[in-house]
MIKENU-130745 format. One record per residue (C-alpha): x, y, z; residue in three letters. Coordinates in Angstrom, 2 decimals. Example, Ala and Ser with C-alpha at 12.3 -4.5 7.8 and 13.67 -1.06 7.14 Angstrom:
# MIKENU-130745
<<12.30; -4.50; 7.80>; ALA>
<<13.67; -1.06; 7.14>; SER>
//
This chain:
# MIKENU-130745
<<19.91; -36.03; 76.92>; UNK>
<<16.35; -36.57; 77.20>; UNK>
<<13.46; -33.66; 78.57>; UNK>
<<12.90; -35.32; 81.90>; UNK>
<<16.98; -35.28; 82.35>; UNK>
<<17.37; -31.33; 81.61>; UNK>
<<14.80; -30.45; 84.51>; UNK>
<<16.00; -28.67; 87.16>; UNK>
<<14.20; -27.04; 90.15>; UNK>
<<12.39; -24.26; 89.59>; UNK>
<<13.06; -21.06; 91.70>; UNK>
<<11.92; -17.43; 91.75>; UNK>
<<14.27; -14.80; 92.88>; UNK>
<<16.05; -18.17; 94.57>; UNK>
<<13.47; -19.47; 96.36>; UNK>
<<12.39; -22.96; 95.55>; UNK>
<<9.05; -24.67; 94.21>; UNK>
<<7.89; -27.26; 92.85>; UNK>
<<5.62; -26.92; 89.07>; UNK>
<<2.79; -28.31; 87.95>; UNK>
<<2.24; -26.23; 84.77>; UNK>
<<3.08; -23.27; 82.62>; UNK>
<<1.41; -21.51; 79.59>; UNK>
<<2.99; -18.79; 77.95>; UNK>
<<2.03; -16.67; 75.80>; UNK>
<<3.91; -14.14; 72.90>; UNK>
<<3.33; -13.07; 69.63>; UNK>
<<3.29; -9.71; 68.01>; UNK>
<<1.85; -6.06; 68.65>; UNK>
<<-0.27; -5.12; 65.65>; UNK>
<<-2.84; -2.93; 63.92>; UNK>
<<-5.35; -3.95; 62.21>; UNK>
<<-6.74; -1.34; 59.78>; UNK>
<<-10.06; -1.19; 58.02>; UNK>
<<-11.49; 1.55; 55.94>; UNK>
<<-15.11; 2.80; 55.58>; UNK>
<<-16.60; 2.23; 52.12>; UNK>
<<-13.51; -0.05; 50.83>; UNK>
<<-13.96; -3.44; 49.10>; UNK>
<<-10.26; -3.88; 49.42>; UNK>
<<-8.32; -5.92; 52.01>; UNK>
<<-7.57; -4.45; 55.55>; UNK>
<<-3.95; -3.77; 56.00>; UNK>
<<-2.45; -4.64; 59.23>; UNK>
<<0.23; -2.86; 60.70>; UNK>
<<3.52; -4.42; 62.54>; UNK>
<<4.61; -2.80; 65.77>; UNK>
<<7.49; -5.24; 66.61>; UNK>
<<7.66; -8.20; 68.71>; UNK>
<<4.95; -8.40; 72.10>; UNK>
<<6.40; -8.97; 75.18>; UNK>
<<6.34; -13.10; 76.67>; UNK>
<<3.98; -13.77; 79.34>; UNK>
<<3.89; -17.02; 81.59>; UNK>
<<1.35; -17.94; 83.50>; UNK>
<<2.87; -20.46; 86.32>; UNK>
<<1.25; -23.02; 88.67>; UNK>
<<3.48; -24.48; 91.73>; UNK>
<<3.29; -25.40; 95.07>; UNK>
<<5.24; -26.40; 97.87>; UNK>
<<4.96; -29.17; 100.23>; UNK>
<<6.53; -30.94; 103.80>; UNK>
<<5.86; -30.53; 107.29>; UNK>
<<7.64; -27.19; 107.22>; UNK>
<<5.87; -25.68; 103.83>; UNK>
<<4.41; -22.42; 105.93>; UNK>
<<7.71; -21.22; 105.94>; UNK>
<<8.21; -22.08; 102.10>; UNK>
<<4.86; -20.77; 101.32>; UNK>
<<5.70; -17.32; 102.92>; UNK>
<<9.32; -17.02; 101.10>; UNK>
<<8.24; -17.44; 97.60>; UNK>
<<4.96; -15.42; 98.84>; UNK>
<<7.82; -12.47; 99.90>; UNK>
<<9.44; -12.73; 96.78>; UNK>
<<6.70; -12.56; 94.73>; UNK>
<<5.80; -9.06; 96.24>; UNK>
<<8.92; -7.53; 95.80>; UNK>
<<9.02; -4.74; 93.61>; UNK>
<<10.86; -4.73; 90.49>; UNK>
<<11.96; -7.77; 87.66>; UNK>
<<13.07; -10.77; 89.67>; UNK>
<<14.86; -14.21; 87.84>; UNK>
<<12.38; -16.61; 87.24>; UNK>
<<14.16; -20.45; 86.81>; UNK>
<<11.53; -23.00; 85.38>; UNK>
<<12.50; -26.20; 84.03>; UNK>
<<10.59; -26.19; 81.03>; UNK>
<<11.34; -22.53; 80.08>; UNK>
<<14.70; -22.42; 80.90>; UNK>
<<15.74; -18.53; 82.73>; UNK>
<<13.95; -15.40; 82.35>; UNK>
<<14.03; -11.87; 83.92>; UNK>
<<9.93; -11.11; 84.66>; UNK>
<<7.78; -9.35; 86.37>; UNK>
<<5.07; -10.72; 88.64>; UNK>
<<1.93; -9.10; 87.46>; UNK>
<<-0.93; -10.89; 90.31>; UNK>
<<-0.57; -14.20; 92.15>; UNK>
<<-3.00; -16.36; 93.62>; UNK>
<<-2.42; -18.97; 96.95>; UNK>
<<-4.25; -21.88; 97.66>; UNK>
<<-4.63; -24.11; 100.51>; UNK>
<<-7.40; -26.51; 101.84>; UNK>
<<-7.72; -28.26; 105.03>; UNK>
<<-8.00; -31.95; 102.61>; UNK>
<<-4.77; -31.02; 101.58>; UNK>
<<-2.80; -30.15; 104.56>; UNK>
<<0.61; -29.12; 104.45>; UNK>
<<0.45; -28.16; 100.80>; UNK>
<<0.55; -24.18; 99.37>; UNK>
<<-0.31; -24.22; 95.60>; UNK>
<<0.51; -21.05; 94.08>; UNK>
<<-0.59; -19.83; 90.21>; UNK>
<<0.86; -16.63; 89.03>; UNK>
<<1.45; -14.04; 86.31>; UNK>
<<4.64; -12.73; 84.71>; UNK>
<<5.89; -11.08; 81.89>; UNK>
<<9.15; -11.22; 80.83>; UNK>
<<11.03; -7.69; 81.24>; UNK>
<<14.34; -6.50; 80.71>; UNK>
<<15.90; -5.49; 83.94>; UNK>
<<16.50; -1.84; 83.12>; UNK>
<<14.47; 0.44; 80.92>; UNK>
<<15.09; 0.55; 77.44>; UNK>
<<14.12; 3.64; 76.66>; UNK>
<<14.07; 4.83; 72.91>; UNK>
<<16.76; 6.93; 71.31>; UNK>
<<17.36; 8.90; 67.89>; UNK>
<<20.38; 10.74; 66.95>; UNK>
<<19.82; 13.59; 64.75>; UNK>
<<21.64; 13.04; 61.39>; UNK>
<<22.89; 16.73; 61.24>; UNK>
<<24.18; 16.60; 58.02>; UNK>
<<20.81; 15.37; 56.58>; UNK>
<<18.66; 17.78; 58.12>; UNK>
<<20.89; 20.73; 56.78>; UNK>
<<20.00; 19.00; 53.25>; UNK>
<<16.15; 18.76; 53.76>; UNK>
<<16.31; 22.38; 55.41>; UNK>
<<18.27; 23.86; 52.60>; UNK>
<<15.26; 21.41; 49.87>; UNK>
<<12.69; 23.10; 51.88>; UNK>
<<14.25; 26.67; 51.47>; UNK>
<<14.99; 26.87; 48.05>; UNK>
<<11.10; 25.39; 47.70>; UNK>
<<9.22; 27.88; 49.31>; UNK>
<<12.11; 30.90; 47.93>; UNK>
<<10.28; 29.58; 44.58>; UNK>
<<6.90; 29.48; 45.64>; UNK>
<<7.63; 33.11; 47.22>; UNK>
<<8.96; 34.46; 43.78>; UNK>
<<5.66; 32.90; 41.93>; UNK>
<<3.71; 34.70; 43.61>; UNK>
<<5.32; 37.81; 44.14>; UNK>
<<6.24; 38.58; 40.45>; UNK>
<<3.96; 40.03; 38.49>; UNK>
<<3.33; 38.05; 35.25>; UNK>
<<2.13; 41.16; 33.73>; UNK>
<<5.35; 43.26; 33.37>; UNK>
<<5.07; 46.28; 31.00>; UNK>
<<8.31; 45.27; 28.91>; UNK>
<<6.74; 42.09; 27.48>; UNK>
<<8.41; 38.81; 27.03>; UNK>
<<11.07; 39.59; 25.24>; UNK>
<<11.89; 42.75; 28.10>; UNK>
<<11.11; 40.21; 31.10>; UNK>
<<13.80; 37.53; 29.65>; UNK>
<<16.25; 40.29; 29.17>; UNK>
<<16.18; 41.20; 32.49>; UNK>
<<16.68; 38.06; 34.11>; UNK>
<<19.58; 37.19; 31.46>; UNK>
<<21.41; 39.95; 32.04>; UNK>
<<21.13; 39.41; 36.07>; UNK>
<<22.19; 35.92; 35.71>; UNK>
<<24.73; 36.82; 33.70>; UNK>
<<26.00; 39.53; 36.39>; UNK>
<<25.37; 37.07; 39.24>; UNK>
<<27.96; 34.09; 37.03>; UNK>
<<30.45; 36.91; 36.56>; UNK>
<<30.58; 36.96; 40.03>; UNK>
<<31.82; 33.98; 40.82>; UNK>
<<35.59; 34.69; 39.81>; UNK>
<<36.96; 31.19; 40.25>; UNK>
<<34.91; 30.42; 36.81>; UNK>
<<36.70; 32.67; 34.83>; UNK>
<<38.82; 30.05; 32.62>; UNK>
<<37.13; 26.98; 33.82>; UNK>
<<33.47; 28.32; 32.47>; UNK>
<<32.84; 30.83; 29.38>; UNK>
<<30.67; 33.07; 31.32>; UNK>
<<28.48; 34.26; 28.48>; UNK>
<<28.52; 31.22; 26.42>; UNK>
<<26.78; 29.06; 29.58>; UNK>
<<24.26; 32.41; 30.01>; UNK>
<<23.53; 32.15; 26.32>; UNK>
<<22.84; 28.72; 26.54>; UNK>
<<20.85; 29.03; 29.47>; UNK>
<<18.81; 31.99; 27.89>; UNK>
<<18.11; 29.69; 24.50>; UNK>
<<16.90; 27.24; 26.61>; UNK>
<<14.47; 29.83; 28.47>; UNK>
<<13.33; 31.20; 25.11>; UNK>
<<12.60; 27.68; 23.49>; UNK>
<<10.66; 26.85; 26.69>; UNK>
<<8.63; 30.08; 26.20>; UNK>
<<8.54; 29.72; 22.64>; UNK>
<<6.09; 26.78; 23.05>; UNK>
<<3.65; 28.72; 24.73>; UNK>
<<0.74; 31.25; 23.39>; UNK>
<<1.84; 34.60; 22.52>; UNK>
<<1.21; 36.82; 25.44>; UNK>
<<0.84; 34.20; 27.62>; UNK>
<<2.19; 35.64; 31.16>; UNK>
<<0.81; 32.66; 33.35>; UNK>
<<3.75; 30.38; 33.53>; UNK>
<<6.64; 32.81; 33.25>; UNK>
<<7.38; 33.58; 36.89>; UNK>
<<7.98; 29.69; 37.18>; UNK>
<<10.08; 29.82; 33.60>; UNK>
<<12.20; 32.67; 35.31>; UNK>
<<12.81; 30.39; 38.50>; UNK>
<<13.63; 27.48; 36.75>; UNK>
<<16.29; 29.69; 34.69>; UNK>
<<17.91; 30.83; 37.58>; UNK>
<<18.21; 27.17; 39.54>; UNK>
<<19.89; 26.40; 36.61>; UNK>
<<22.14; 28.89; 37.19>; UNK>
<<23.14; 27.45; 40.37>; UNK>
<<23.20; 24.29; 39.41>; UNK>
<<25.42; 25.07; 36.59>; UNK>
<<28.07; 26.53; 38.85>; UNK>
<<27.74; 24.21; 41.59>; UNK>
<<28.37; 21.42; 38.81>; UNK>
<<31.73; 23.19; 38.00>; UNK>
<<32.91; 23.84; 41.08>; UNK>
<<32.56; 19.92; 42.00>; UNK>
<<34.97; 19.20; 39.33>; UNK>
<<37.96; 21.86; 41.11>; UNK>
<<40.44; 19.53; 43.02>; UNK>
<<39.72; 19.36; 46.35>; UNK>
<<40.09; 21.40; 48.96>; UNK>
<<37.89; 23.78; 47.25>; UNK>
<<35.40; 25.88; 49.59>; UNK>
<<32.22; 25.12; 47.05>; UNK>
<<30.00; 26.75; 49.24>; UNK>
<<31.77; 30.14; 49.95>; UNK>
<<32.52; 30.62; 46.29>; UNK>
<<28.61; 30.14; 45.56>; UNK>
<<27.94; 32.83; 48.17>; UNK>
<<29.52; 34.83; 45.98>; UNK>
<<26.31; 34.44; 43.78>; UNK>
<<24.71; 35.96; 47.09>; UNK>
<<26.58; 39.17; 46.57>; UNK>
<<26.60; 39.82; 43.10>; UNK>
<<25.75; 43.39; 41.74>; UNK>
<<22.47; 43.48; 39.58>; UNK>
<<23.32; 46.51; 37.51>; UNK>
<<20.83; 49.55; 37.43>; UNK>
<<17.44; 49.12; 39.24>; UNK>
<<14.69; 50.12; 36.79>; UNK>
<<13.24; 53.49; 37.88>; UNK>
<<10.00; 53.40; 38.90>; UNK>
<<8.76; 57.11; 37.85>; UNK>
<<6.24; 55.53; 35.70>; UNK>
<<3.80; 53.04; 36.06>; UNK>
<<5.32; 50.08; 34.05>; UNK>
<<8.32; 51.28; 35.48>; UNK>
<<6.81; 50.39; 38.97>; UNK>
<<6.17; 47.23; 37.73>; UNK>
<<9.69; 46.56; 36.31>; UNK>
<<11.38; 47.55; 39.99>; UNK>
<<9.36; 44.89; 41.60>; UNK>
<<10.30; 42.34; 39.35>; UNK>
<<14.18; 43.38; 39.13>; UNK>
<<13.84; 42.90; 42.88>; UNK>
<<12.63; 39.69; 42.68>; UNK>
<<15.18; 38.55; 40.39>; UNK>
<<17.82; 39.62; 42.38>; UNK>
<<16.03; 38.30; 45.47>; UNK>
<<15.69; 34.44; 44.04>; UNK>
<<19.15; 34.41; 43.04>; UNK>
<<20.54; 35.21; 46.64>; UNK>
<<18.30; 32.66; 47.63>; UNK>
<<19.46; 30.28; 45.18>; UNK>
<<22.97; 30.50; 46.11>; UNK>
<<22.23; 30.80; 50.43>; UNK>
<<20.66; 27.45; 49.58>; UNK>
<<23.35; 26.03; 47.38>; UNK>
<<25.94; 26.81; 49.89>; UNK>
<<24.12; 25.12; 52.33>; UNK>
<<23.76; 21.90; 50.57>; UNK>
<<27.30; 22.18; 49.73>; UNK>
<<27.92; 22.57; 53.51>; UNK>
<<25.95; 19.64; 54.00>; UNK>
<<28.43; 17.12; 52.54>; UNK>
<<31.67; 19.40; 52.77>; UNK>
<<34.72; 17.68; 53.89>; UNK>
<<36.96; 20.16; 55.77>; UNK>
<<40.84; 20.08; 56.50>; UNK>
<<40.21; 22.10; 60.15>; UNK>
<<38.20; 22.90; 62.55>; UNK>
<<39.12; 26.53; 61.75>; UNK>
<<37.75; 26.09; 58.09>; UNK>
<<34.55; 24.43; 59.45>; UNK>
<<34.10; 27.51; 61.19>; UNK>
<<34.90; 29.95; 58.62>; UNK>
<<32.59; 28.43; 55.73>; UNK>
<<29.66; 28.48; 58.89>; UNK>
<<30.00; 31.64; 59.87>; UNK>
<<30.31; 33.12; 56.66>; UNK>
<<26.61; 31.78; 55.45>; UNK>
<<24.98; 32.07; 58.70>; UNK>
<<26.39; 35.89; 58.45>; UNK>
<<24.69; 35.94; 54.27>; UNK>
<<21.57; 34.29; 55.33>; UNK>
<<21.04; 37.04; 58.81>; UNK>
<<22.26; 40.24; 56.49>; UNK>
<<19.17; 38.19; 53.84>; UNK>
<<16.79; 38.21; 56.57>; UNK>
<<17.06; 41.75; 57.34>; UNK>
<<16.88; 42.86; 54.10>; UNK>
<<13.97; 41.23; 52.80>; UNK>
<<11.67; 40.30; 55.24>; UNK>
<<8.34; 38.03; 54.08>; UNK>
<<6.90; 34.56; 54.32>; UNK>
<<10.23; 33.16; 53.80>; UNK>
<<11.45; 34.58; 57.04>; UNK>
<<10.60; 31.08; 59.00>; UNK>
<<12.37; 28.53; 56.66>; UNK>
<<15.79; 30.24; 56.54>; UNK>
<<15.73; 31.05; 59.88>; UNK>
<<15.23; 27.46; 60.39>; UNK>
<<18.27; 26.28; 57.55>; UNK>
<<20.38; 28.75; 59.78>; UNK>
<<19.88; 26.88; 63.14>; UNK>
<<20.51; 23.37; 60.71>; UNK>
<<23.81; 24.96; 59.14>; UNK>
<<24.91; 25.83; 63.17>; UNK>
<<24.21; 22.23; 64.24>; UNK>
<<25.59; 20.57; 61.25>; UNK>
<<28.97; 22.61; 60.94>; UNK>
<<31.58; 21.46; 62.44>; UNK>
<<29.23; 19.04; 63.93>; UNK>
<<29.12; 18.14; 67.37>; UNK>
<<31.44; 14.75; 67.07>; UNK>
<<33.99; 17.23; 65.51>; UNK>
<<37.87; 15.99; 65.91>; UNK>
<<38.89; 18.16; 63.23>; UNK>
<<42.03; 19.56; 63.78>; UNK>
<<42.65; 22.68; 64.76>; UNK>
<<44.96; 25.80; 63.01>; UNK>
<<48.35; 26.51; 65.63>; UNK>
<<50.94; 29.00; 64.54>; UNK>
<<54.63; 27.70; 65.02>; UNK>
<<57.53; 29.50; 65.08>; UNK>
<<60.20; 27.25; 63.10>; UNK>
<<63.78; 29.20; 63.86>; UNK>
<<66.34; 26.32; 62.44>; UNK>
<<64.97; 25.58; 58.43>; UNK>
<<64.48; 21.89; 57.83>; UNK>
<<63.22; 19.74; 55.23>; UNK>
<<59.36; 19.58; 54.97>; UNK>
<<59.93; 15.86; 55.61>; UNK>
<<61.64; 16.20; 58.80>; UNK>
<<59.22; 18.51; 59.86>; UNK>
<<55.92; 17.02; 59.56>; UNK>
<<57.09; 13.82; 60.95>; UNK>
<<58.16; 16.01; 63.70>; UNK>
<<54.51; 17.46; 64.40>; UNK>
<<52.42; 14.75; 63.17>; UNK>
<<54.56; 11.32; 63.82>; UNK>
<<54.07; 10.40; 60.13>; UNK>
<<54.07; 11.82; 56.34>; UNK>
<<51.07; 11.84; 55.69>; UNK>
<<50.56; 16.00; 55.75>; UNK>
<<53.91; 16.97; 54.65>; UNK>
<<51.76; 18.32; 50.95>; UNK>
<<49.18; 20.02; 53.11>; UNK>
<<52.47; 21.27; 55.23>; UNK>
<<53.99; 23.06; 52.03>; UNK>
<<50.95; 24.06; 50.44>; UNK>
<<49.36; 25.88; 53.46>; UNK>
<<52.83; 27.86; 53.80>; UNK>
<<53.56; 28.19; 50.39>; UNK>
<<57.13; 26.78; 50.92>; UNK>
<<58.94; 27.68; 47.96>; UNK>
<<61.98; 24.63; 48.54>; UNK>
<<61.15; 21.52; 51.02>; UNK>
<<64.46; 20.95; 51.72>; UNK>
<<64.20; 24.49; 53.69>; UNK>
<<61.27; 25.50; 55.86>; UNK>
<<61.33; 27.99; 58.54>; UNK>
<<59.79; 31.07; 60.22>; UNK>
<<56.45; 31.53; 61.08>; UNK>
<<54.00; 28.82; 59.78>; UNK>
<<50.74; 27.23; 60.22>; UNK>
<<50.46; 24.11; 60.97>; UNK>
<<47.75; 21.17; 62.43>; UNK>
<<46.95; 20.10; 65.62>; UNK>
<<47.21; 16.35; 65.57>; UNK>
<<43.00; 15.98; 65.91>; UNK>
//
């Protein structure tokens, strides 16, 4: 079909004219940046596609044009986006930006009109972001554990009174107390084995420095104790799931130090302050670890969800309170992240119910009786630990279907 067969009338908001011409006009929205003093090339920016613009020139003509001339005047002022039928550029939603009309006493009984439109969509667009809860926890928790180290820097003293040798002691032995708290290790990890290694690794670092040289060894000490963390948080990611990473690296949070140096002496002074910030880092250590962990946990219910939240928010406000400093801010914020993130707002989790099973029958029977299906009768027996599937009955937790 050739170009003079596809024409049609043109029409705005239905009323009919007749075209002379159009021009549009498009392209796209850019930047263009130049920098004092720089030889280099500019850079320019894309901002996405620029709106399409027509410029249109029409008329309309008989003995009874007045009354044409006035419609497609009306409909030009009419607010809001109107359809705008043209048969060279096919249909488009715009909106008239001016208009001009034209008539001459030569010309009688003619109207030419030329106006301006852009082409709109017919409702806002407006943008929209959805917060990725899950990754903010994980940049909240990164920006935590950064400024917990930057916090220990500069609060321990890189003069302590014991020496090296004293200062590495110390922070063995508390990692060493902080691993043995972590119970679910003992069998999977050799406790002191990993804290020797750890420690060897500490003292070969140090060893490559100057005698007496204090400078770096508040950043030595925090690098020994994120491994720490990382070490456990490696093992527990190799338990079979379900395993509650994050609540068993809280227990880091509430490990027991051992005996605070006294500070009746000077040195001694010196010693408390650093045996404080030990034991600080770690707790930090693992509050952030167990939020990370949070941030990619997979839970069975909504109950569980809840449990594993409330049980760091609970660390991190008993933290707070206890030590209160330039950290104060960043936690505080990793506590509203852990709240938004856990269970998440999108949640269909399942939730805990407790049934009351009088007749005993087979684990199979029952889970397709609750759920439809098979597919939880392990979770079923494991929950309640039945001791024979082919008999289940009493009091026992089960799902929700979620």
């Amino acid at each position: 079909m050739s170009w003079q067969a596809k024409q049609g009338p043109a029409t705005f908001r239905g009323v009919p004219f007749f075209v002379d011409a159009v021009e549009n006009t498009g392209g796209r929205q850019v930047v263009h940046h130049e920098f004092p003093f720089s030889e280099g090339l500019p850079f320019t920016e894309d901002l996405g596609k620029k709106g399409r613009a027509f410029q249109v020139e029409g008329y309309v003509v008989g003995p009874d044009y007045e009354a044409a001339r006035d419609a497609l005047q009306a409909a030009l002022e009419q607010p809001g986006p109107g359809e705008l039928v043209h048969p060279y550029l096919g249909s488009h939603t715009v909106a008239i930006v001016s208009y001009r009309v034209r008539q001459t006493r030569v010309d009688g009984g003619l109207a030419t009109f030329s106006f301006e439109c852009k082409e709109t969509a017919a409702l806002p667009s407006m943008p929209s972001s959805k917060l990725n809860a899950p990754a903010a926890l994980a940049e909240a928790a990164s920006v935590a554990r950064s400024a917990s180290v930057a916090e220990f820097v500069a609060s321990h003293s890189d003069e302590p009174f014991a020496g090296f040798g004293g200062e590495v002691s110390m922070a063995a032995s508390e990692v060493q107390a902080a691993m043995g708290a972590v119970k679910s290790l003992q069998g999977m990890l050799n406790i002191a084995a990993v804290s020797g290694v750890l420690r060897a690794k500490f003292e070969q670092i140090l060893a490559s420095s100057p005698a007496g040289d204090f400078v770096k060894l508040s950043e030595y000490i925090a690098d020994f104790m994120g491994g720490l963390v990382n070490t456990v948080a490696d093992a527990l990611e190799t338990v079979a799931k379900p395993f509650d990473v994050a609540g068993e690296l809280l227990k880091l949070f509430g490990f027991n130090p051992g005996p605070r140096p006294s500070t009746l002496t000077p040195g001694g002074v010196v010693e408390a302050a650093n045996f404080d910030a030990h034991t600080r880092l770690i707790q930090r250590y693992a509050l952030t670890g167990a939020a990370l962990a949070l941030a990619t946990a997979e839970f069975e219910t909504y109950d569980d969800a809840i449990a594993a939240r409330d049980a760091l928010t609970s660390a991190i406000d008993e933290h707070l309170y206890t030590w209160a400093d330039d950290t104060y801010l960043v936690f505080a914020e990793m506590r509203s992240a852990v709240v938004a993130a856990v269970p998440g707002e999108a949640s269909d989790l399942p939730r805990l119910q407790v049934l009351e099973q009088q007749a005993a029958l087979p684990s199979l029977v029952l889970a397709h009786k609750l759920y439809g299906n098979l597919d939880r009768e392990a979770e079923l027996i494991r929950r309640n630990g039945v001791r024979h599937p082919g008999f289940v009955s009493g009091t026992l937790e089960v799902l929700s279907r979620g």
